[in-house]
N, C-alpha and C positions, 0 to 999 in steps of 0.2 A: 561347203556349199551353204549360202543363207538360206533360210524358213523360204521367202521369197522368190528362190530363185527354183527350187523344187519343183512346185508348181509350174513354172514355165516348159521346164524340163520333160516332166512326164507328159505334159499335153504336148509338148512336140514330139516325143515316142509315138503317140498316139496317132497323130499325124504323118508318121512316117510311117505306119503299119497301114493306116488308111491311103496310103501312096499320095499326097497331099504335100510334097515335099516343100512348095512355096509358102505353104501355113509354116510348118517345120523350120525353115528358113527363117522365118519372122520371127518366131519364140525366140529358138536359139540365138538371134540377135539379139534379143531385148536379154535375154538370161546372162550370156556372154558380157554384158557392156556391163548388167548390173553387177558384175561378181567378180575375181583375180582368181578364175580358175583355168589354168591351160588348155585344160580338155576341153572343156566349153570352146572354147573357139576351135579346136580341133574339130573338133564334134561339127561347128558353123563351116569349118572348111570345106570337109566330106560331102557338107550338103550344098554348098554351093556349087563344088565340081560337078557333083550329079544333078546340077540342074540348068547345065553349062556355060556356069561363070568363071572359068579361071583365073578371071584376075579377081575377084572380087575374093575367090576361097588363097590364091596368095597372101590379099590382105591381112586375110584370118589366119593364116598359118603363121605369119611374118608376127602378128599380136601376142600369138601363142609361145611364139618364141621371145619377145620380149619378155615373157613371165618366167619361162624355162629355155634358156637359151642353147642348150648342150641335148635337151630331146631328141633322140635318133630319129621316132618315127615322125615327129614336125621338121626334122630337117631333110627328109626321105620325100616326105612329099614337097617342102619347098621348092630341092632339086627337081622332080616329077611338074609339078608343075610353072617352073622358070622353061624345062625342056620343050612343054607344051605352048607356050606362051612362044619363047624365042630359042627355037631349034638350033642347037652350036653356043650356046652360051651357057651352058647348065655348069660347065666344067669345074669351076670353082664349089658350087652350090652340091657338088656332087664328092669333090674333095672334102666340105665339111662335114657331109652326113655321113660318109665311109670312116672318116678321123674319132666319129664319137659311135661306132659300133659296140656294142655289148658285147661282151664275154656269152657263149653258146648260141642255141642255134636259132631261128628266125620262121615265122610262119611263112607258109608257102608260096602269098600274094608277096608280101614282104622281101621274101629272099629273090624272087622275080625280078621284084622294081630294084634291088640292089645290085642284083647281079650285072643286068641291062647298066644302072650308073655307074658300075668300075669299069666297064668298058668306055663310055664314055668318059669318062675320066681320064683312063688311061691313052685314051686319044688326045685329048682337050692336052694333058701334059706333052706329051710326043711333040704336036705340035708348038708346044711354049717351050721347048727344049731344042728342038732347031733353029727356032726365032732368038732364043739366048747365045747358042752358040756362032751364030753366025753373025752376031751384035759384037762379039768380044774376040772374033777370030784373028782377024788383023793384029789386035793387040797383046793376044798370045802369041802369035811366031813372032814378034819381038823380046818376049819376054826369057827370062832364064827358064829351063827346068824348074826349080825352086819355085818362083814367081808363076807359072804357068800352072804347076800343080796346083797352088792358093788358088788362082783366078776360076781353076776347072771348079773348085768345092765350093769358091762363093754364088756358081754357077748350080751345082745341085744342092746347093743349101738353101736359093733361092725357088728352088722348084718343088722344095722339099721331099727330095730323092734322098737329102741323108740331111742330118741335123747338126746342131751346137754341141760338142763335148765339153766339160768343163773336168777341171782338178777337183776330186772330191776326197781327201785323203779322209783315213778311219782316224786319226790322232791326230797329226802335225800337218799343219796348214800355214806357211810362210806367205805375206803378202805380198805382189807387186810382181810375183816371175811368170815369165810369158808361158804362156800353157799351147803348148805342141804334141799331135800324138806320136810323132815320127819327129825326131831332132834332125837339121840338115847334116850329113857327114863329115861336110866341112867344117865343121863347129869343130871337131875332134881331131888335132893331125895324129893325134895315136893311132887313132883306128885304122890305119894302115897296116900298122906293127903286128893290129891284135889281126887283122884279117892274113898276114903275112904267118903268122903260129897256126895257122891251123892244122897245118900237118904234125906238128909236133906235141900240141896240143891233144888228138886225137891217139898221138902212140900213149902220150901220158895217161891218157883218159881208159886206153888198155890195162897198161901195168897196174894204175890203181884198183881195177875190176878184176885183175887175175889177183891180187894179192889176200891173203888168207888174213889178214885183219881189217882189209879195207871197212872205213862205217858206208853203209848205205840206210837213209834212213827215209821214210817218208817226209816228202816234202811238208806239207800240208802237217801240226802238230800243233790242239790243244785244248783245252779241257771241254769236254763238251757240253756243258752249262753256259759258257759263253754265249752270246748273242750273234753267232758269226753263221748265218745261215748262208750268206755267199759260198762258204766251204764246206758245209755238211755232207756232201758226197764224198768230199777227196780227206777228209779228218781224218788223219793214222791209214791212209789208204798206199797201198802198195804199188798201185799203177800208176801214182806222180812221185817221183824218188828223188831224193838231191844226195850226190858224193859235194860234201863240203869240205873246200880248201882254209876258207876264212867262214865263221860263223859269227855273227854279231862282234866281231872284233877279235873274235881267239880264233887260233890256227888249230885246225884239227890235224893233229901230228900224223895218224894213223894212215891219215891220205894225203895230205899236203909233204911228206917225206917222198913220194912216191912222183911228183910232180913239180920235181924245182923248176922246170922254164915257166911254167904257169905260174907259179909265184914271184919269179924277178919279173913279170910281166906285170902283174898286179901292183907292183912295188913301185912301179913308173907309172902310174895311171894314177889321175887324180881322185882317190877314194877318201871319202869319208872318214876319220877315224874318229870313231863315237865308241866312251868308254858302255858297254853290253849292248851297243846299234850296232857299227859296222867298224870296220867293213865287210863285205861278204863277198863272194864268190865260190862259185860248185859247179858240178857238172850239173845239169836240171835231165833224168830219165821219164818221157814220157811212153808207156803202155803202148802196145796197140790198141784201138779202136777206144780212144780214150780222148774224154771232152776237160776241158777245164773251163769251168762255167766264167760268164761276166764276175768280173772283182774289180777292187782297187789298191792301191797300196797306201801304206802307211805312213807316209809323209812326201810331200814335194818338194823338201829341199836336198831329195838323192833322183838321179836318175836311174836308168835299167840300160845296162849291154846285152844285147845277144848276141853271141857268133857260133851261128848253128855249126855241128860237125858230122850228124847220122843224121841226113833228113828224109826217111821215105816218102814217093810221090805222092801228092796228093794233104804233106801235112800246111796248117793255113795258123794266123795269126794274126787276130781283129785288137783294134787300138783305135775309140769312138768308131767313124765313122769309115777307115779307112785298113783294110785287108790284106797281108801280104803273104805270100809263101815263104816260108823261110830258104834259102840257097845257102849252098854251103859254103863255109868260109866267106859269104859278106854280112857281117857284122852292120847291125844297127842300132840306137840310140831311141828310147821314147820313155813316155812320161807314165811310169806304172799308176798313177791316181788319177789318169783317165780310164772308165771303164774298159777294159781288155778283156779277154779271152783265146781260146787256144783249141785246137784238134789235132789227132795224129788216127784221120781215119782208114789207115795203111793195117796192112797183119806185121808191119814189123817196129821195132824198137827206134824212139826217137830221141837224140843228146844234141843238149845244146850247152856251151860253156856260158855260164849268166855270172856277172856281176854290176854294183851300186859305183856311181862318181857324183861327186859334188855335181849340183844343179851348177850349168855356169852364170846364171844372174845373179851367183849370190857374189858377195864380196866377202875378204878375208876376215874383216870384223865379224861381219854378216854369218860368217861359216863359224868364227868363234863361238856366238850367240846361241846359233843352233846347237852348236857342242855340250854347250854349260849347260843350255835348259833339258835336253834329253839325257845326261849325263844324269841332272837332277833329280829328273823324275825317275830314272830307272827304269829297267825293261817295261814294257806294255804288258798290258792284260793283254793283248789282240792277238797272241801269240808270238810272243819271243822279245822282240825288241829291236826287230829289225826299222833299222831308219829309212 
């Protein structure tokens, strides 16, 4: 605040203890204009509304935010006062000041006037979300499944019920391949085959667990210096386990003897073979009442299988913006370097057979490329070297 503007300042304190509020009003105008402080016009807002000008202290709020544009409590009252001005229209206004909330908790006036806006809000969307769906209806019952799912999420991506995911891998980033959190099934005529093993799959997935050498190791493996806080819960931890048949490219004998259909399966499926990447495949053991936090993976020129086989009720699995339960025996496709996550909030034991296959926009030069350069660098730091 300049030497100048001080002055103006406390004499309108002054004035607003002597209840003078239009003296008050005047200062604060003249101080506001003189200066690029946000408060200050905050400050001219307050006192306009209390002397009841609402459009004039929008002016002043609208200025305050041209200074500080992302200000909760200038955009708290902007909402407040658009509602006062033109009742049923705050809706947007009340979306931006809820979007840039702070972290803890809110004075008492404060959490009032917020509380009152997410209602409002929550209307104002409801009703822009029947107005979208009934715009696009017609043109979803013509559409495929496929096509209908996109049209439904350009429809809450538009309302911002859910958002944009992107491919964010920790290493390997291939340009130019379409980023899906869920691959269409059709992409895949295998995945019939793999959803057709799952009985057989599931006796193998016994034998290897009764056997007296089986490895069972934690999933989740590695130093913990690393800068890998997405895993620091699950690191060396025993409530996320993998029996691996293929690890980074080597067969683990120990268990993969115990499992030949699961292996000539793997052996017809377009995997990866990257010398210490992949290919991989295991049984993945999640704990009861066990979370596995937002992650991504390690590059996006592999995909991810699942074909659940022990799924107790109630286990879920998030991929960006879109949630599925796992079912047993239907196997699905998606893009581990979009953010994911995972629960099994059941009291029982949850297996899913997971393995990696070539992304298919790559082409076979394309697949070459990525072979030689990961080949080259050799395993990750990020733990392990999975591609």
């Amino acid at each position: 605040m300049s030497e100048d503007v001080g002055p103006l300042v406390s004499q309108a304190d002054r004035e607003v203890a002597a209840g003078n509020l239009p003296g008050a009003r005047d200062l604060l105008t003249r101080a506001a204009q003189a200066g690029s402080d946000p408060a200050l016009w905050l400050r001219l807002a307050g006192v306009e509304r209390a002397t009841g000008r609402p459009r004039k202290a929008l002016e002043a709020t609208q200025r305050a935010l041209e200074l500080q544009p992302r200000d909760f409590v200038a955009l708290v009252l902007r909402a407040s006062l658009i509602d006062q001005l033109q009742p049923g229209e705050s809706g947007e206004a009340w979306g931006n000041a809820l979007a840039n909330r702070p972290p803890g908790g809110l004075s008492p006036p404060l959490a009032a006037a917020v509380e009152k806006g997410a209602k409002i809000h929550a209307a104002w969307i409801e009703e822009r979300s029947h107005k979208l769906a009934e715009a696009i209806s017609a043109t979803q019952q013509r559409a495929s499944e496929a096509e209908a799912r996109r049209i439904e999420r350009f429809r809450t991506n538009s309302l911002r019920l859910t958002k944009p995911f992107h491919s964010e891998p920790t290493d390997f980033h291939f340009p130019g391949l379409s980023e899906r959190e869920f691959h269409p099934a059709e992409m895949f005529p295998w995945l019939h085959e793999v959803e057709a093993a799952a009985d057989v799959l599931q006796q193998e997935l016994a034998a290897v667990m009764a056997a007296e050498r089986a490895e069972l190791v934690p999933y989740i493996q590695y130093d913990a210096y690393l800068p890998l806080d997405q895993w620091k819960a699950l690191n060396h931890n025993p409530d996320w386990t993998a029996i691996h048949l293929l690890r980074n490219g080597e067969r683990i004998e120990a268990n993969a003897r115990h499992c030949p259909r699961a292996i000539a399966l793997l052996e017809r499926i377009p995997q990866p073979h990257v010398r210490g990447a992949g290919p991989n495949g295991m049984f993945s053991l999640l704990a009861p009442n066990t979370h596995i936090p937002p992650h991504v993976g390690i590059s996006n020129a592999r995909l991810v299988c699942h074909l659940p086989l022990i799924v107790p009720a109630g286990c879920w699995f998030r991929v960006g913006a879109e949630t599925r339960e796992w079912k047993r025996g239907e196997a699905f496709v998606f893009d581990d370097t979009i953010e994911h996550e995972a629960m099994n909030p059941s009291g029982e034991l949850r297996v899913v057979f997971i393995f990696d296959i070539w992304h298919p926009d790559l082409s076979d030069v394309e697949r070459e490329a990525v072979t030689a350069l990961i080949e080259a660098l050799g395993p990750t730091s990020t733990g392990g070297g999975h591609l």
